[in-house]
PDB file of N, CA, C and O in Angstrom:
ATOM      1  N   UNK A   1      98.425  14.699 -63.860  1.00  0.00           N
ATOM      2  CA  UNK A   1      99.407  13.982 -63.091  1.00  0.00           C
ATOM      3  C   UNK A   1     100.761  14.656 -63.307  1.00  0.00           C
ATOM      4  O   UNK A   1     101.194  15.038 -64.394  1.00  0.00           O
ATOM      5  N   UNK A   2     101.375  14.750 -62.115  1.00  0.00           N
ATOM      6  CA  UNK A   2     102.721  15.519 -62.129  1.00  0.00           C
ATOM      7  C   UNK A   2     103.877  14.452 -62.471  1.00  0.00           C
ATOM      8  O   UNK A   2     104.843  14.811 -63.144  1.00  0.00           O
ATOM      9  N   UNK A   3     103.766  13.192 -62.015  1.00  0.00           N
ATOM     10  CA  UNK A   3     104.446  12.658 -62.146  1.00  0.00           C
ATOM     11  C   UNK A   3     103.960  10.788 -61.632  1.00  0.00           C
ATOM     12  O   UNK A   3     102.986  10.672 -60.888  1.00  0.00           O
ATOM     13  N   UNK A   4     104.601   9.678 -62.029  1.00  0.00           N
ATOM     14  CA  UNK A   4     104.175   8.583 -61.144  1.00  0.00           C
ATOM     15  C   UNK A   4     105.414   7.743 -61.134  1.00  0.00           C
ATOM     16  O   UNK A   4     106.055   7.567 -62.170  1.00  0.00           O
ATOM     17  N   UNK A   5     105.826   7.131 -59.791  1.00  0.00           N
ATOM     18  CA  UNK A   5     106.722   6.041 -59.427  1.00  0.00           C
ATOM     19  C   UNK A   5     106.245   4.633 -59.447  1.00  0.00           C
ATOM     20  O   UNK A   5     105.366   4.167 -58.723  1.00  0.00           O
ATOM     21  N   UNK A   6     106.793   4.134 -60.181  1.00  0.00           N
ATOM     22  CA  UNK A   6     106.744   2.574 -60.794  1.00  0.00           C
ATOM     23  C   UNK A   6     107.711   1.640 -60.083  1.00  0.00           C
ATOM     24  O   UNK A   6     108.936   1.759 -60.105  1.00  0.00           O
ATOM     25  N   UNK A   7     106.875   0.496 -59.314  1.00  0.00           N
ATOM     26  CA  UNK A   7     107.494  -0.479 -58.756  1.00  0.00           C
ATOM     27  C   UNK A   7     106.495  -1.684 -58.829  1.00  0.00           C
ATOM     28  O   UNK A   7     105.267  -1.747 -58.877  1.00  0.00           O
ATOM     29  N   UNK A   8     107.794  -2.890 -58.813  1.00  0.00           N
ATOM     30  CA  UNK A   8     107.239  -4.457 -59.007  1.00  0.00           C
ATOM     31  C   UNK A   8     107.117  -4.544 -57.673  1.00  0.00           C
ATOM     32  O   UNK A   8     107.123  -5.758 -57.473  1.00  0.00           O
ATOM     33  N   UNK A   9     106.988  -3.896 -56.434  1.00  0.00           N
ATOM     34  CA  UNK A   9     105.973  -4.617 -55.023  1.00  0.00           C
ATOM     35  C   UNK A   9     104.954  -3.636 -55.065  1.00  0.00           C
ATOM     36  O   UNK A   9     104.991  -2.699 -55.862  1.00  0.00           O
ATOM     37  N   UNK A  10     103.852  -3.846 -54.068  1.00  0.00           N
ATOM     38  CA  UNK A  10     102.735  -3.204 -53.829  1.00  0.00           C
ATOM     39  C   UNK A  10     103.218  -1.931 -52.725  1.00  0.00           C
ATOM     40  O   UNK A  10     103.908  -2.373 -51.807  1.00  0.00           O
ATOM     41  N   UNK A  11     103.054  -0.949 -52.687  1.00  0.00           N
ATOM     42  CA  UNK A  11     103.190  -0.290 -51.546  1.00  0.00           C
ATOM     43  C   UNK A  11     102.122  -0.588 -50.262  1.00  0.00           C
ATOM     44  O   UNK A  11     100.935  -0.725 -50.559  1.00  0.00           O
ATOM     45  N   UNK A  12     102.482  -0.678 -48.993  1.00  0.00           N
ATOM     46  CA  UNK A  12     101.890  -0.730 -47.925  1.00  0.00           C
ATOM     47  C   UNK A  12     101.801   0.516 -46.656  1.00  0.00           C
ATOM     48  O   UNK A  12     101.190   0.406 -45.594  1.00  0.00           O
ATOM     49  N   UNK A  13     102.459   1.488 -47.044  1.00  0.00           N
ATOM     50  CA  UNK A  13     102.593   2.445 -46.837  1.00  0.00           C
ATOM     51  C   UNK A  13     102.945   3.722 -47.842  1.00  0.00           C
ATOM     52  O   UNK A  13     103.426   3.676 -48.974  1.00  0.00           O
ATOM     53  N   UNK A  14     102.440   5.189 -46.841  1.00  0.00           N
ATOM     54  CA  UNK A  14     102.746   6.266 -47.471  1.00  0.00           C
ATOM     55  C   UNK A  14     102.651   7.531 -46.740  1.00  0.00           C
ATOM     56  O   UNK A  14     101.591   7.718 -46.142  1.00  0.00           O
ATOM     57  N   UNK A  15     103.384   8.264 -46.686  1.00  0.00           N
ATOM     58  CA  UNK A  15     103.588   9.507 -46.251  1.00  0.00           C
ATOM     59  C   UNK A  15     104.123  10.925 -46.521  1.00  0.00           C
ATOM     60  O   UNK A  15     104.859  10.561 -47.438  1.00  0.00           O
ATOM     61  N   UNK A  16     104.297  11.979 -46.469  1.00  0.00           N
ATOM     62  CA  UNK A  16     105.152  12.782 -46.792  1.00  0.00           C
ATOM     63  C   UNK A  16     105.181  13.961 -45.796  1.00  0.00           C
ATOM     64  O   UNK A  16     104.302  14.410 -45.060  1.00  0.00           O
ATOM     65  N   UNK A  17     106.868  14.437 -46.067  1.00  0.00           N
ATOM     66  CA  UNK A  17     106.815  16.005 -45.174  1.00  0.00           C
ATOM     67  C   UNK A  17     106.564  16.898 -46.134  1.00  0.00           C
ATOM     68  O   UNK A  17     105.959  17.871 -45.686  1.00  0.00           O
ATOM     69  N   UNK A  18     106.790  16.953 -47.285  1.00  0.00           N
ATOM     70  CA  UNK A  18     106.260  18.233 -48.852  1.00  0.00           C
ATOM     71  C   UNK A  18     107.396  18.380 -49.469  1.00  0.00           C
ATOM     72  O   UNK A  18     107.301  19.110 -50.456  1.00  0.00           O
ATOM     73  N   UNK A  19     108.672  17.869 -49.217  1.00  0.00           N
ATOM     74  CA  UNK A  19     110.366  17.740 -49.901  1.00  0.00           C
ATOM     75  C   UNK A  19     109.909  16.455 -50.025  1.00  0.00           C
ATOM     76  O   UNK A  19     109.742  16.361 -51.241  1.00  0.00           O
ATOM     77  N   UNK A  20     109.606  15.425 -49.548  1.00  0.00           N
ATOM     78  CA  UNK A  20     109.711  14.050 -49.988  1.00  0.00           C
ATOM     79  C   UNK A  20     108.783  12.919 -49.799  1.00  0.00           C
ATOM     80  O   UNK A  20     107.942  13.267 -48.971  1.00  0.00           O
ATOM     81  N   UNK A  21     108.651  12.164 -50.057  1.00  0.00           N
ATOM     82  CA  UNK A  21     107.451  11.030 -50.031  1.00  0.00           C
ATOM     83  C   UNK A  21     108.031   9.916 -49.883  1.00  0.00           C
ATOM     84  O   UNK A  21     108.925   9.409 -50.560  1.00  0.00           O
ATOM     85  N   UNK A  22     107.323   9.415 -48.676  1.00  0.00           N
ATOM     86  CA  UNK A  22     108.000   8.087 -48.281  1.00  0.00           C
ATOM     87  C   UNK A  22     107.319   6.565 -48.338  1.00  0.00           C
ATOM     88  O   UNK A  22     106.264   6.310 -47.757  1.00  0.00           O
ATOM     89  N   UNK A  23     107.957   5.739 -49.001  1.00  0.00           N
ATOM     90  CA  UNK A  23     106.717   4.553 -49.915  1.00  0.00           C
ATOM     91  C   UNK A  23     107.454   3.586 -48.631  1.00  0.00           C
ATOM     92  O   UNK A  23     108.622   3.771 -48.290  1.00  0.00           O
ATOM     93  N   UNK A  24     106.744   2.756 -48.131  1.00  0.00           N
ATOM     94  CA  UNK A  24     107.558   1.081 -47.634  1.00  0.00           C
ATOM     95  C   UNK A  24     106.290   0.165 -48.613  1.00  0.00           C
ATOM     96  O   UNK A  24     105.163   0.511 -48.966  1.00  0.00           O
ATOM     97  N   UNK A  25     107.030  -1.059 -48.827  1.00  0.00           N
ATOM     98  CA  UNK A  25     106.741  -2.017 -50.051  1.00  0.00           C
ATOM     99  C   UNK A  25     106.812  -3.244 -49.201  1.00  0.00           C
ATOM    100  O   UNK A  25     107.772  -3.341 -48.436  1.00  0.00           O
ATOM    101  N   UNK A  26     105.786  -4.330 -49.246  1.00  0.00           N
ATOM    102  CA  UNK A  26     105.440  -5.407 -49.050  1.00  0.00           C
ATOM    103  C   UNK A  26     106.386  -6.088 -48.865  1.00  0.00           C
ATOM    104  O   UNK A  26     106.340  -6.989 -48.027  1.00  0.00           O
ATOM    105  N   UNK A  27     107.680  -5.797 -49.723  1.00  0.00           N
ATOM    106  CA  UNK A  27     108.987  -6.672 -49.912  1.00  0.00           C
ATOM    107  C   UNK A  27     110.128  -6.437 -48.969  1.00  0.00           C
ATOM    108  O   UNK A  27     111.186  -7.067 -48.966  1.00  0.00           O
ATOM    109  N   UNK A  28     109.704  -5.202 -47.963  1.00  0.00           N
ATOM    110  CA  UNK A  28     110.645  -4.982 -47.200  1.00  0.00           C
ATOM    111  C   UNK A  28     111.068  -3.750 -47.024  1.00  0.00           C
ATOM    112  O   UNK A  28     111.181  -3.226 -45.916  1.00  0.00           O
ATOM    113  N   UNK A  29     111.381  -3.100 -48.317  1.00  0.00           N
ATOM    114  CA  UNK A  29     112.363  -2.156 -49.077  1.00  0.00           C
ATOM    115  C   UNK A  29     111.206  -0.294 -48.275  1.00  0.00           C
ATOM    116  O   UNK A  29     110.093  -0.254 -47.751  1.00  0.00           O
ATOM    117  N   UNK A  30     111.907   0.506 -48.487  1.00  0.00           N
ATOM    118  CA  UNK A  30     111.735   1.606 -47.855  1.00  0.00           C
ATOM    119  C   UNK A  30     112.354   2.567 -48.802  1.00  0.00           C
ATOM    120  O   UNK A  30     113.574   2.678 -48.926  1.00  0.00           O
ATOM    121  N   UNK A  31     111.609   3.156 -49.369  1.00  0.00           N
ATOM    122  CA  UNK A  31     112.166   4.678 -50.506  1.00  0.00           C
ATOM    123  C   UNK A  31     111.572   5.666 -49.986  1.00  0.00           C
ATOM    124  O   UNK A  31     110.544   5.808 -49.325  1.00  0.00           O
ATOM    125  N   UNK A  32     112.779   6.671 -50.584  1.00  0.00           N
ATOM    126  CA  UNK A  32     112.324   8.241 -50.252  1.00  0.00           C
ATOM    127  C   UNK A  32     112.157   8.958 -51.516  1.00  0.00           C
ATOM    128  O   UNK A  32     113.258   9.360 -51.894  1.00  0.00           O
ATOM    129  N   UNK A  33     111.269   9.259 -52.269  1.00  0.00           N
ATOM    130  CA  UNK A  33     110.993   9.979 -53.608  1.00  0.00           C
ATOM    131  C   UNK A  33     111.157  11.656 -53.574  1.00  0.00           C
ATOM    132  O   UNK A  33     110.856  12.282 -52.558  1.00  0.00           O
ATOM    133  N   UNK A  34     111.513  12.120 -54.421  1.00  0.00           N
ATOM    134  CA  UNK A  34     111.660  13.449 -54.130  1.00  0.00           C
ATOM    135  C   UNK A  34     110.306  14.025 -54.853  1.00  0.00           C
ATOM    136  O   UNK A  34     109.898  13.690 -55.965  1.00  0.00           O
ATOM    137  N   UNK A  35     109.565  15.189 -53.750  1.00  0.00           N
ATOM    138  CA  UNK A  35     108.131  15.344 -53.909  1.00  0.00           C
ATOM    139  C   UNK A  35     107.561  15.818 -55.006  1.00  0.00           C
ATOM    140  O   UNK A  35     106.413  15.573 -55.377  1.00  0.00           O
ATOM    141  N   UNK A  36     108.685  16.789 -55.763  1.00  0.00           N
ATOM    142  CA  UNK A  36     108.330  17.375 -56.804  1.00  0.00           C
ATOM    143  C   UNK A  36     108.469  17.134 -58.172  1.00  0.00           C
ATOM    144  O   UNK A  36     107.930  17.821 -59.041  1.00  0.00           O
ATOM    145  N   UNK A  37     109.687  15.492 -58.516  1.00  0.00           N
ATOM    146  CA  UNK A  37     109.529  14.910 -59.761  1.00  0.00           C
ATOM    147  C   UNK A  37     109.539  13.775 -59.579  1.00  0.00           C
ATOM    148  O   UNK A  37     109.867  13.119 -60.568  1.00  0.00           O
ATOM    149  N   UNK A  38     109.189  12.939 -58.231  1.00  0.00           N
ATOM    150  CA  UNK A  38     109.494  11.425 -58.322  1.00  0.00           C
ATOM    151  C   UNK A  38     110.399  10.964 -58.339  1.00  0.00           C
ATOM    152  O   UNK A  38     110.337   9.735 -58.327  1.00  0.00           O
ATOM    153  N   UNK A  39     111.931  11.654 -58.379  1.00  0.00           N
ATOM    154  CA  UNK A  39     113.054  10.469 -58.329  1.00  0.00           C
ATOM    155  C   UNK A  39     113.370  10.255 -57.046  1.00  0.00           C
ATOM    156  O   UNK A  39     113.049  10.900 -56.048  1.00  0.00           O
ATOM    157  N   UNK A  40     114.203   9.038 -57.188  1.00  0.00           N
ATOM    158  CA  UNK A  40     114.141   8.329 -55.972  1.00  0.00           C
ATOM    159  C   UNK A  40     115.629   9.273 -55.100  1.00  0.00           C
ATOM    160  O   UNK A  40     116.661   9.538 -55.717  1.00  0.00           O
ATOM    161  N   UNK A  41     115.439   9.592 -53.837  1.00  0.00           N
ATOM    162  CA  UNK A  41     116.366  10.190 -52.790  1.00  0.00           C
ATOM    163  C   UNK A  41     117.331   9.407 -52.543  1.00  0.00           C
ATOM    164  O   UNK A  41     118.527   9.555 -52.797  1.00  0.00           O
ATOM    165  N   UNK A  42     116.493   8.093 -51.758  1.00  0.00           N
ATOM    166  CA  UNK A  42     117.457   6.944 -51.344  1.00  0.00           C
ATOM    167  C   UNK A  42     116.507   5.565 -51.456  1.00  0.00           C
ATOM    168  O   UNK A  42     115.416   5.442 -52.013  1.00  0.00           O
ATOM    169  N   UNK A  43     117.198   4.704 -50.828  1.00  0.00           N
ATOM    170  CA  UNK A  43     116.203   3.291 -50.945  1.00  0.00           C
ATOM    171  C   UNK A  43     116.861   2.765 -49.999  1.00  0.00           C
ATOM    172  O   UNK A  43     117.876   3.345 -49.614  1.00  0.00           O
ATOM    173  N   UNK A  44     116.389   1.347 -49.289  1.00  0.00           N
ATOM    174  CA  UNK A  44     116.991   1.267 -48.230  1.00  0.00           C
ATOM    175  C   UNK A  44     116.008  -0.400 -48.152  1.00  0.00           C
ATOM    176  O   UNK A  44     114.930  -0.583 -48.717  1.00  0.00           O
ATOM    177  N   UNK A  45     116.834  -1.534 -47.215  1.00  0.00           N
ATOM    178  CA  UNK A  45     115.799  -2.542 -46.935  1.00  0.00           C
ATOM    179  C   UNK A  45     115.459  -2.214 -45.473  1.00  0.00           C
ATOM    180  O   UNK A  45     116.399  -1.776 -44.810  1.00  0.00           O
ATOM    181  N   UNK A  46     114.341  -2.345 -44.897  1.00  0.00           N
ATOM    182  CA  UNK A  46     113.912  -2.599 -43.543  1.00  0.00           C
ATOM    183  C   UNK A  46     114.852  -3.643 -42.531  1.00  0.00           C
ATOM    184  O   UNK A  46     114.792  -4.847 -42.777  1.00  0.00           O
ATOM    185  N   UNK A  47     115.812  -3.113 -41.267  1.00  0.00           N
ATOM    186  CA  UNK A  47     115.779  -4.942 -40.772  1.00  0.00           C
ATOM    187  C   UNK A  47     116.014  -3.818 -39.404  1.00  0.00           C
ATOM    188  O   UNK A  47     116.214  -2.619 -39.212  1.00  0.00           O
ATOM    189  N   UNK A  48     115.796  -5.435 -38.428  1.00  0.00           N
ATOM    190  CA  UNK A  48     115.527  -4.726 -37.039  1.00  0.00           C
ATOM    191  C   UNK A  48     116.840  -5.703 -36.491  1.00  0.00           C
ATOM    192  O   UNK A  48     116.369  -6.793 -36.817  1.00  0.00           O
ATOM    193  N   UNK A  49     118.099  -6.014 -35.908  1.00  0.00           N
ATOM    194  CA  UNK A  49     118.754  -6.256 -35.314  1.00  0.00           C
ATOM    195  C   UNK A  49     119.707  -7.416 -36.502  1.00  0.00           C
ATOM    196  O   UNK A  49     120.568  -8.268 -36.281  1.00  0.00           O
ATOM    197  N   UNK A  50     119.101  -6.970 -37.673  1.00  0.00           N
ATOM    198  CA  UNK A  50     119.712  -7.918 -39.011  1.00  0.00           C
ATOM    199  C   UNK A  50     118.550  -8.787 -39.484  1.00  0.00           C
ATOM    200  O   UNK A  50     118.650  -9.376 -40.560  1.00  0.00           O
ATOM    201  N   UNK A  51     117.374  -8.905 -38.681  1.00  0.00           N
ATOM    202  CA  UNK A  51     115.875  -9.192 -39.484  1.00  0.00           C
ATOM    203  C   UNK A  51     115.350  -8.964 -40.570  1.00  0.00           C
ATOM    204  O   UNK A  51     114.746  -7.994 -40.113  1.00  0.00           O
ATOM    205  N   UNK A  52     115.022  -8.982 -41.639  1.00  0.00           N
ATOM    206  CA  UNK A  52     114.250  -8.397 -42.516  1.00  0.00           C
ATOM    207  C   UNK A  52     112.554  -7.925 -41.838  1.00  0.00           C
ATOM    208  O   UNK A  52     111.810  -8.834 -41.470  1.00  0.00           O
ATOM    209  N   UNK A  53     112.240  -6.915 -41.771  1.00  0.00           N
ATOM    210  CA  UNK A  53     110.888  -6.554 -41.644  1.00  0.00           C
ATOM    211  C   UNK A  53     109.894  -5.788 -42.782  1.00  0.00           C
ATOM    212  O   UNK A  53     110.436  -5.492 -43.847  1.00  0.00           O
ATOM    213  N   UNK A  54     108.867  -5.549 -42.653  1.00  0.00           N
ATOM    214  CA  UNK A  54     108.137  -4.528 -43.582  1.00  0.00           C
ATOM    215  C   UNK A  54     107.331  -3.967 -43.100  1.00  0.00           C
ATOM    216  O   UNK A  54     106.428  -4.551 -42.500  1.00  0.00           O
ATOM    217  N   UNK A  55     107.413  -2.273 -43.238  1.00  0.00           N
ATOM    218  CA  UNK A  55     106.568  -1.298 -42.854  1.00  0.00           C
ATOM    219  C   UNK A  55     105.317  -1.373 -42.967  1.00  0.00           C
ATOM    220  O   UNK A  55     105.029  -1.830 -44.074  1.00  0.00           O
ATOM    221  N   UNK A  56     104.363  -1.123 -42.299  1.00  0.00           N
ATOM    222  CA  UNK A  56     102.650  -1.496 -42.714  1.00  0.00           C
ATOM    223  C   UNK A  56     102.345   0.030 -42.483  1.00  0.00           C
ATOM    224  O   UNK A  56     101.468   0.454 -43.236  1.00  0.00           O
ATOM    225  N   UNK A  57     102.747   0.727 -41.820  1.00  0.00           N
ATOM    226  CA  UNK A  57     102.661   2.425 -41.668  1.00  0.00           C
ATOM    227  C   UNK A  57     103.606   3.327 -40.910  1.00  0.00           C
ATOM    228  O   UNK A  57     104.342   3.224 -39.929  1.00  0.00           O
ATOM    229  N   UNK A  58     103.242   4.327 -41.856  1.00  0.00           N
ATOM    230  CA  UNK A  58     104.798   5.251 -41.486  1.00  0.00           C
ATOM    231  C   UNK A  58     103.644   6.886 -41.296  1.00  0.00           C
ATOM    232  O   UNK A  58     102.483   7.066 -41.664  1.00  0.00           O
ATOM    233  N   UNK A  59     104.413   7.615 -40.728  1.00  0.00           N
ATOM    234  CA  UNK A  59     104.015   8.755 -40.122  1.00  0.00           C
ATOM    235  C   UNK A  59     105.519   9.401 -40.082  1.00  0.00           C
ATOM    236  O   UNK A  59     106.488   9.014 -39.429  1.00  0.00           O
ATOM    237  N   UNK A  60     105.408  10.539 -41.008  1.00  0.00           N
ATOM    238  CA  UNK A  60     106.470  11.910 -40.680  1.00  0.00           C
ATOM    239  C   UNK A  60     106.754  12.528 -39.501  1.00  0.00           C
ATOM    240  O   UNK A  60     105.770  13.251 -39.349  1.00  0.00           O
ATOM    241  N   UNK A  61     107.648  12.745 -38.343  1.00  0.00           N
ATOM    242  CA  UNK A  61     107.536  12.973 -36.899  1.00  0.00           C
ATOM    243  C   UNK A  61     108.280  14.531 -37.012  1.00  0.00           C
ATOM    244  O   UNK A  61     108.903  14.811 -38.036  1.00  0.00           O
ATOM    245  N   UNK A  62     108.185  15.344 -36.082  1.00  0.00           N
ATOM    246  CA  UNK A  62     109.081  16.724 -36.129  1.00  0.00           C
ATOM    247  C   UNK A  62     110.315  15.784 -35.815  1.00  0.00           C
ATOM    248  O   UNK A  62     110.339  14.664 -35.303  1.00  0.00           O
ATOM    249  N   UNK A  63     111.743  16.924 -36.475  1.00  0.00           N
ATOM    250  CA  UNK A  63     112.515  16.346 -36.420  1.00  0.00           C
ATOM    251  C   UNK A  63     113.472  16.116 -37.189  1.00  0.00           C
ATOM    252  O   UNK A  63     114.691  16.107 -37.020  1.00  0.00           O
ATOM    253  N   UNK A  64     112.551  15.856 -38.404  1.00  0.00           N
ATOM    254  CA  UNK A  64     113.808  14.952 -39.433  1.00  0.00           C
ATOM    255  C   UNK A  64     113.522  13.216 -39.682  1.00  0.00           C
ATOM    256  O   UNK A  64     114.081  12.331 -40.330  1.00  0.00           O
ATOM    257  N   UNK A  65     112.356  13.302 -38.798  1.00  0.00           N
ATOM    258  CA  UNK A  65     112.100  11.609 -38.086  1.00  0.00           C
ATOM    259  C   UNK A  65     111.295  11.023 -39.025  1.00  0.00           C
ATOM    260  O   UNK A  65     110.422  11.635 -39.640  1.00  0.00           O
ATOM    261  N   UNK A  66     111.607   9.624 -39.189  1.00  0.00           N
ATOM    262  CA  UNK A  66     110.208   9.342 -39.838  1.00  0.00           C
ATOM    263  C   UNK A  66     109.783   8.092 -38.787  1.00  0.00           C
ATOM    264  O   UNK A  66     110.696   7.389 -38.357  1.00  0.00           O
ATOM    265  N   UNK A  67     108.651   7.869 -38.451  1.00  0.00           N
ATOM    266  CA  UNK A  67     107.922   6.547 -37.948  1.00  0.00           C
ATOM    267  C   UNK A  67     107.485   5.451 -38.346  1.00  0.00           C
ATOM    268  O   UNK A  67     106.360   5.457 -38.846  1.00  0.00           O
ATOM    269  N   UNK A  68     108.241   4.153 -38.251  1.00  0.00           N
ATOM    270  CA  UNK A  68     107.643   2.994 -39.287  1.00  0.00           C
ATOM    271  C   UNK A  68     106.774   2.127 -37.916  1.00  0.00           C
ATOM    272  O   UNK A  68     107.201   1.942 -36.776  1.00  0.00           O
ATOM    273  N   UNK A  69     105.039   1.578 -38.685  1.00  0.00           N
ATOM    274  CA  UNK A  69     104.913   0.418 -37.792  1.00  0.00           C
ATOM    275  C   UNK A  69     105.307  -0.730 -38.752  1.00  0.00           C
ATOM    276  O   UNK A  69     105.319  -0.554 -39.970  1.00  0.00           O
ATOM    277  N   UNK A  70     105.722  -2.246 -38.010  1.00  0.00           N
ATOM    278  CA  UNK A  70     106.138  -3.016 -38.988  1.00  0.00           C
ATOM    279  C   UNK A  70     105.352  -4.292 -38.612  1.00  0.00           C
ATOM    280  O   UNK A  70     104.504  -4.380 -37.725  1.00  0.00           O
ATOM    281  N   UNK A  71     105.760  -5.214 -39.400  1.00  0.00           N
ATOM    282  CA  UNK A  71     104.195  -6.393 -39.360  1.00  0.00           C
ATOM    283  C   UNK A  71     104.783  -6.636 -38.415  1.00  0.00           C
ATOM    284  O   UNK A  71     104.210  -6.058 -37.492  1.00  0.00           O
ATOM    285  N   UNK A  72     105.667  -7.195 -38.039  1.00  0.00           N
ATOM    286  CA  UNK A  72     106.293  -7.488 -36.626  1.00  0.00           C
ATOM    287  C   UNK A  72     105.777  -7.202 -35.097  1.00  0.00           C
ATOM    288  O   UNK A  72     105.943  -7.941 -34.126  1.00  0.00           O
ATOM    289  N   UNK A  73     105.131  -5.980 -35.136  1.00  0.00           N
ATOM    290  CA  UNK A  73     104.823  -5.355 -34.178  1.00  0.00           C
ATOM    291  C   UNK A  73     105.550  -4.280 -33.718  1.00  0.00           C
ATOM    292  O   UNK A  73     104.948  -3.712 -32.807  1.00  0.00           O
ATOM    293  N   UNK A  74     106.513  -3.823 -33.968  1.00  0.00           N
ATOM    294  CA  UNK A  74     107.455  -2.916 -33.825  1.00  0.00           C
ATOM    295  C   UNK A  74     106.870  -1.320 -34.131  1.00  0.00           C
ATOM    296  O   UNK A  74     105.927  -1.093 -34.889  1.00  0.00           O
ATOM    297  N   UNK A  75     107.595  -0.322 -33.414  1.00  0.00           N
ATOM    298  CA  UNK A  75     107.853   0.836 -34.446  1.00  0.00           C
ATOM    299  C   UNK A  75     109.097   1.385 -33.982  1.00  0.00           C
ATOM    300  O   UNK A  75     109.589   1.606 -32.875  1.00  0.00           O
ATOM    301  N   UNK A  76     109.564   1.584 -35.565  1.00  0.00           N
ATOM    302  CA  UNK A  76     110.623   2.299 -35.585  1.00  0.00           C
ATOM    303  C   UNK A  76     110.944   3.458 -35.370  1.00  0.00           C
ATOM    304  O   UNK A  76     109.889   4.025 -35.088  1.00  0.00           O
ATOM    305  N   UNK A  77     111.630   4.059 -35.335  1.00  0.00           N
ATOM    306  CA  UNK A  77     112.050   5.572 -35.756  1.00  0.00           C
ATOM    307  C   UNK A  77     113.715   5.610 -36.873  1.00  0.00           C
ATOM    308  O   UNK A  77     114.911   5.409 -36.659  1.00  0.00           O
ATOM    309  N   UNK A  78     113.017   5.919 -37.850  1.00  0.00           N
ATOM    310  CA  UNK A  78     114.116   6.358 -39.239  1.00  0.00           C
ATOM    311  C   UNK A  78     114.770   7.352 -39.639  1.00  0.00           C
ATOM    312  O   UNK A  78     114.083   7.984 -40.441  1.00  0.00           O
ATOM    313  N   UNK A  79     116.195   8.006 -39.407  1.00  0.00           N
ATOM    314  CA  UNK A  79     116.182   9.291 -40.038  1.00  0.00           C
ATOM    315  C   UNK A  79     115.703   9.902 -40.982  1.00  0.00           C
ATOM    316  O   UNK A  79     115.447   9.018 -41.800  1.00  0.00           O
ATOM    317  N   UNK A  80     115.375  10.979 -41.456  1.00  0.00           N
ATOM    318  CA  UNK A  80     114.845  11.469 -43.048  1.00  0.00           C
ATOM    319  C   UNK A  80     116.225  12.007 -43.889  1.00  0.00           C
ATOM    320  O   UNK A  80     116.467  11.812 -45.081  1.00  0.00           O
ATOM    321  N   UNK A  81     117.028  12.720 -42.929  1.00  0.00           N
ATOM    322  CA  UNK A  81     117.719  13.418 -43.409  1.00  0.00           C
ATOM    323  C   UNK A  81     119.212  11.985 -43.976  1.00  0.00           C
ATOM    324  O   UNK A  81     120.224  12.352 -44.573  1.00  0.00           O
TER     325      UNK A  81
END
């Protein structure tokens, strides 16, 4: 093991472009880990017009993009950069 990220929600998603790995958590919350030691990039909560939502799947897009679906029914589009 190269490394492991420790959190009190479950992850419900996961993805990566190979610079970074992108977790969304049951609780809302949305991190970007950096690929090669695990620390965290940024963190961020999910909300859609001031909603709270949570990612159920995310997909890396060309771009810079990332793709969230959310329980809501939604999908997003997230910057990476």
């Amino acid at each position: 093991m190269r490394w492991q990220h420790r959190t009190d929600h479950p992850a419900t998603a996961l993805d990566t472009d190979g610079d970074s790995v992108y977790v969304a958590y049951n609780c809302g919350a949305l991190t970007a880990l950096d690929a090669d030691d695990g620390s965290v990039r940024w963190h961020t909560a999910l909300a859609v017009g001031g909603a709270p939502t949570t990612g159920l799947s995310l997909a890396v897009a060309p771009g810079g993009r990332l793709l969230i679906g959310t329980v809501d029914g939604r999908i997003l589009e997230y910057p990476t950069g």
